[in-house]
N, C-alpha and C positions, 0 to 999 in steps of 0.2 A: 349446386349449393356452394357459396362461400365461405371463409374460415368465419369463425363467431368473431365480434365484433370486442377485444380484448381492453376496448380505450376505456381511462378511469374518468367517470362524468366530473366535472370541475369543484362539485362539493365533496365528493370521494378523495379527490387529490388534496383539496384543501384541509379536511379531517386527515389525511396521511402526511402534510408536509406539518401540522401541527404536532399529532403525534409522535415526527421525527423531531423537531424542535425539543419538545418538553423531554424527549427519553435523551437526547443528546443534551440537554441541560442538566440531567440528574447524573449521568452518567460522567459528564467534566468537573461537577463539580464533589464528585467523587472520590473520582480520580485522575481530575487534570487530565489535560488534552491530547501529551503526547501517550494517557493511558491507556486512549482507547481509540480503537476503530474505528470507519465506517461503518465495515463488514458486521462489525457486536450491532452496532446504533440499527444499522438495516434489520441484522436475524430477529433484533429484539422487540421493533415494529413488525413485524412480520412483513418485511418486503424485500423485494429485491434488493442486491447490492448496484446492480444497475439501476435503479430506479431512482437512487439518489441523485444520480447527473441530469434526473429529468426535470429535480426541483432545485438544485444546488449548483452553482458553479464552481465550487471546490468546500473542503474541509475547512479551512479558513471560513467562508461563509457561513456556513454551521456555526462556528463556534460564536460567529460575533453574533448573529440571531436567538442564539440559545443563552449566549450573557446578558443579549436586551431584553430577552423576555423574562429570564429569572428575575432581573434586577427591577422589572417593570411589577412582576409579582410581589415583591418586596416592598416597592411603592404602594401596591393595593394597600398591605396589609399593615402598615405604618400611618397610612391617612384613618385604615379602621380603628389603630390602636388612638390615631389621638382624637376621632369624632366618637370613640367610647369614652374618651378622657373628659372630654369637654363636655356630654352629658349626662357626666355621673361626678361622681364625687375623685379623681385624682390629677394628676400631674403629666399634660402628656408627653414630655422629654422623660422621664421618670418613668411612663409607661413601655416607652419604648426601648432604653438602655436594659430595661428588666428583661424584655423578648429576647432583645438580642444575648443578652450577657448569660443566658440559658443554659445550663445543661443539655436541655434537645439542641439545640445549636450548634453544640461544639460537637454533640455525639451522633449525630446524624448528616452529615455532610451534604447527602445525597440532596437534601431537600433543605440546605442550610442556607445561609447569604451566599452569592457569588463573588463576593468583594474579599470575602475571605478566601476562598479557595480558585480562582482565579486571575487575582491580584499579580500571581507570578505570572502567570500565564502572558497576561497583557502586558505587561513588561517587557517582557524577551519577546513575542511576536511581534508588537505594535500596529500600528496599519488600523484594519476594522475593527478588532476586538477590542485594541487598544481605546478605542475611541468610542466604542459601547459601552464600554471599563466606565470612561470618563462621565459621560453622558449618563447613565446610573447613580454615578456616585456625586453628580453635580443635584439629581432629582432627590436623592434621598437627603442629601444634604440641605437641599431649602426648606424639603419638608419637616425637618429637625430644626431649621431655621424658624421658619415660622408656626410651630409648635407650641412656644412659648415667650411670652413678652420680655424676659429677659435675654432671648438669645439671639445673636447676633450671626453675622456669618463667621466670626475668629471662632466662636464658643462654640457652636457648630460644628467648626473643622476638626477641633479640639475634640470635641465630644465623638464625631467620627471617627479618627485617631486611636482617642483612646479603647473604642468599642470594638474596631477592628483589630486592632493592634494586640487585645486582651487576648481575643479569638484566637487568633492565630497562634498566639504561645499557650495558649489553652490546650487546642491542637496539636500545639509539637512538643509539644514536652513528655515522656513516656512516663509521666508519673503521676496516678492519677490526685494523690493528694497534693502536691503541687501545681496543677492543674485548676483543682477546687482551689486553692489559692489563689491562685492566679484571677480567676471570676468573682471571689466575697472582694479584694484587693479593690479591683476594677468596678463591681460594683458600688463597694463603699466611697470610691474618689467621685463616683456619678452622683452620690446619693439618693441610692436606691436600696429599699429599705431590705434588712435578710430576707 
């Protein structure tokens, strides 16, 4: 008798290189790239640490896959917010600054924008990520673009700017009332409503 037969059938691997994706997505955008391991991303999928070089040709890969796909889920759920807007009664730029400009947003990282907690990232790395960065935030950007008839691509960037830009001092600032400042601020320059 031969040893058992240990190969992962191709939809196996595809369910595990997913799983690595999305837990390496929660976990960077967490805690930024240089926070976290392979070795965590593997134990935490339950797989090898080797097994990662069976789908990945390095960490860098990872990270730029795991910023497309965050920022690709972000796209979902911006097209949702404004085919909700368009068949009900609101605003869909208005709908969408409200999501973002969020308390769950700012206080939950793990599963927050990547453009906030990334942003550095892609910066100081460049290369793939960098250009996932870009490629996300050029998508989310149209879709904010064409959201509404007065918005253009300036007001757009604008509007991107200032939503990210809220975020992130939302985030850094160790003071939770200024912090909520920081979001009524930004949301009121959006005009979006308390």
């Amino acid at each position: 008798m031969g040893e058992p037969d240990m190969k992962v059938s191709r939809d196996q691997a595809a369910r595990n290189r997913e799983k690595v994706v999305e837990t390496a997505s929660r976990l960077f955008r967490a805690r930024g790239v240089d926070g976290v391991g392979i070795g965590e991303v593997m134990r935490e999928c339950g797989l090898t640490h080797g097994g990662f070089y069976n789908q990945f040709g390095s960490k860098d890969a990872l990270v730029a896959e795991a910023c497309a796909a965050s920022l690709a889920n972000s796209a979902v759920r911006w097209r949702s917010l404004v085919s909700e807007a368009e068949t009900g009664e609101g605003d869909a730029p208005t709908a969408i600054a409200a999501s973002y400009l969020s308390p769950r947003n700012r206080d939950d990282p793990e599963t927050g924008c990547a453009l906030i907690a990334l942003g550095p990232d892609a910066a100081r790395r460049g290369g793939d990520l960098a250009g996932a960065f870009r490629q996300g935030f050029e998508e989310l950007t149209t879709i904010l673009q064409q959201s509404g008839p007065d918005i253009d691509r300036q007001e757009a960037l604008a509007r991107m700017a200032q939503m990210v830009g809220a975020m992130v001092l939302a985030r850094g600032v160790a003071d939770p009332t200024l912090s909520d400042e920081i979001l009524v601020a930004a949301r009121h320059a959006l005009d979006v409503p308390a």
